[in-house]
C-alpha positions in Angstrom: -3.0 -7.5 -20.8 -2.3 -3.6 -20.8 -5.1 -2.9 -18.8 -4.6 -5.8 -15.9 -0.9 -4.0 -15.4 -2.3 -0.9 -15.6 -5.0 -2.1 -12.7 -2.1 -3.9 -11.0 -0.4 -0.5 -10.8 -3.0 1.8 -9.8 -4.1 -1.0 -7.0 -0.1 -1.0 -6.1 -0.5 2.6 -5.6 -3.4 2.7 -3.2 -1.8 0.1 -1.4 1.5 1.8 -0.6 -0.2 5.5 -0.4 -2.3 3.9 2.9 1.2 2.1 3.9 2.6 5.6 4.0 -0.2 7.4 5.5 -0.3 4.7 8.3 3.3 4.8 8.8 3.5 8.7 8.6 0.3 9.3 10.8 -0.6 7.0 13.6 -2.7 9.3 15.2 -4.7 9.7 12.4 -5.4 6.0 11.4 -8.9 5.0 10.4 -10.4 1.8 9.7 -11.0 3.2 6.3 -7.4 3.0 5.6 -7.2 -0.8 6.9 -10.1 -1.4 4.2 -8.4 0.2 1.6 -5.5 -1.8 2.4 -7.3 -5.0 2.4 -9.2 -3.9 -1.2 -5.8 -3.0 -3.2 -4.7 -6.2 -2.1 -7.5 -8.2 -2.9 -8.3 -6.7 -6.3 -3.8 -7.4 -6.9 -4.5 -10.9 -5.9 -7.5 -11.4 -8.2 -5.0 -9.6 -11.3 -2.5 -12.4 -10.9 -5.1 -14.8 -11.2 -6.2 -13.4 -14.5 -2.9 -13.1 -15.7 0.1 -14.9 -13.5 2.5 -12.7 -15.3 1.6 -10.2 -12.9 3.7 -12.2 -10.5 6.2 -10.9 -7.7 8.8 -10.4 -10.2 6.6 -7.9 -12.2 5.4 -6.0 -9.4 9.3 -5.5 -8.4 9.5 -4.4 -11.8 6.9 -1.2 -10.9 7.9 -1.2 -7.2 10.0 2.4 -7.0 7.8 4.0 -9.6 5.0 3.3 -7.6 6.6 4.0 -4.6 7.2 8.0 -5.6 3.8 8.6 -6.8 2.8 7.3 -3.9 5.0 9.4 -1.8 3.5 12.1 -3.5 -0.3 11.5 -3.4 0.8 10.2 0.7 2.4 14.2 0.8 -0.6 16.0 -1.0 -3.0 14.3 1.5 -0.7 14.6 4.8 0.1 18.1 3.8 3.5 17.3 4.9 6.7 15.9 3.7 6.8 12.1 3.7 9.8 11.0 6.0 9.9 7.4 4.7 12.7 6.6 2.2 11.2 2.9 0.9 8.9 0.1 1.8 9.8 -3.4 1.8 7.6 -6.0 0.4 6.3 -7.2 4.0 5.5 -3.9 5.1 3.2 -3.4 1.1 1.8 -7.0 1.2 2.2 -8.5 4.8 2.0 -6.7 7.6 -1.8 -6.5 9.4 -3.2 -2.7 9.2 -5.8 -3.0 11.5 -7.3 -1.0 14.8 -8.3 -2.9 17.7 -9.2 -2.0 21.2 -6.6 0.8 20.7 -3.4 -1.8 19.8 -2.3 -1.5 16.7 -1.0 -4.5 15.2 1.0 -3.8 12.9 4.4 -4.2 14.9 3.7 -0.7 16.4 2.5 -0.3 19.6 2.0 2.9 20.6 
């Protein structure tokens, strides 16, 4: 069971580290980033599966945590300070992060 939470957090991690990047740097937004998104929450899915105590309310459990290591790992990589103060559930586990023809659909169009 330890190691599934610790997977569930690590993959939480990713997840909101490529949230942040894609928030903090439009211009710079690759596909890789939409597959990583896709992967972290693929591979959380397939956690909860194996163990449906990793459910919503355990993952809210983790949530900040998670949140300021990714913040930090989002302002190592950016080389910049990360201007976002929180992520809501929709924006981690909703939202589409994708690229194509130039709109980008997750609610931004720029």
């Amino acid at each position: 069971g330890r190691t599934e939470k610790r997977a569930v957090k690590s993959q939480l991690i990713r997840l909101m580290l490529h949230a942040i990047k894609w928030k903090s740097q439009p211009e710079k937004r690759t596909a890789s980033w939409s597959i990583s998104i896709r992967s972290a929450r693929r591979e959380i899915e397939e956690s909860q599966e194996e163990m449906p105590s990793l459910n919503r309310a355990f993952i809210e459990s983790i949530w900040e945590k998670c949140f300021q290591v990714a913040v930090k790992d989002a302002e190592d990589e950016m080389g910049k300070k990360c201007q976002l103060t929180s992520l809501a559930w929709s924006e981690v586990f909703e939202d589409e992060y994708t690229l194509s023809d130039g709109a980008l659909e997750d609610g931004n169009f720029e």
